[in-house]
N, C-alpha and C positions, 0 to 999 in steps of 0.2 A: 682474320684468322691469326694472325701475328700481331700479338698486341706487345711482345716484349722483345727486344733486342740486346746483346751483349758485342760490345765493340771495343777492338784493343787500339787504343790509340794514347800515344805519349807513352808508354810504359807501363802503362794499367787497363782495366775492362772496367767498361762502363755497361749497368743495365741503366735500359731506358726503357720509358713505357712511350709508345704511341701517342696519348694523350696528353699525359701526366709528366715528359720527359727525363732528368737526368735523374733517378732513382739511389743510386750510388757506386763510388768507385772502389773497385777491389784490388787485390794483388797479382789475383789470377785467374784464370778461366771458369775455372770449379768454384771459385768462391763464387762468382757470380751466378753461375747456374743452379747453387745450392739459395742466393737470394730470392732467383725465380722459383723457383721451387716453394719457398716462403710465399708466393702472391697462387701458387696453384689453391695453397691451402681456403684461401676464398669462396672458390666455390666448389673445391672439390675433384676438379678435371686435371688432365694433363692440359700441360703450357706448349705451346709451340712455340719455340724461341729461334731467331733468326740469332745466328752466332760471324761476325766478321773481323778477322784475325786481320795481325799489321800488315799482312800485305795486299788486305783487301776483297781477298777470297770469302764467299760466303758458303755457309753451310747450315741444315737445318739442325736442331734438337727436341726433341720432348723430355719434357721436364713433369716429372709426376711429382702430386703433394709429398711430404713429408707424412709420415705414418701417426694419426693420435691415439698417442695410448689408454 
């Protein structure tokens, strides 16, 4: 059900995919759940992303595609 994660660590968020791993690194929270977002566009669904901030605490998000125009 969580194929994507976003993790702050060293000073930046990392998405990571499950499979696929370190996907890339951002500046900030949003940028990276705006990337996931980018991988919803695939097939279409909301993402469920596992979100773990620097102090290790987790939290869930749904991430819906970006809108095509």
């Amino acid at each position: 059900m969580f194929d994507l994660s976003v993790v702050a660590t060293g000073g930046v968020w990392l998405l990571v995919d499950e499979s696929e791993g370190e996907l890339g690194e951002f500046a900030t929270r949003d940028e990276a759940l705006k990337a996931a977002g980018d991988f919803a566009v695939i097939d279409r669904e909301p993402r469920h992303v596992l979100i773990q901030d620097a102090a290790g605490h987790w939290e869930e998000a749904i991430v819906e595609p970006p809108r095509l125009h």
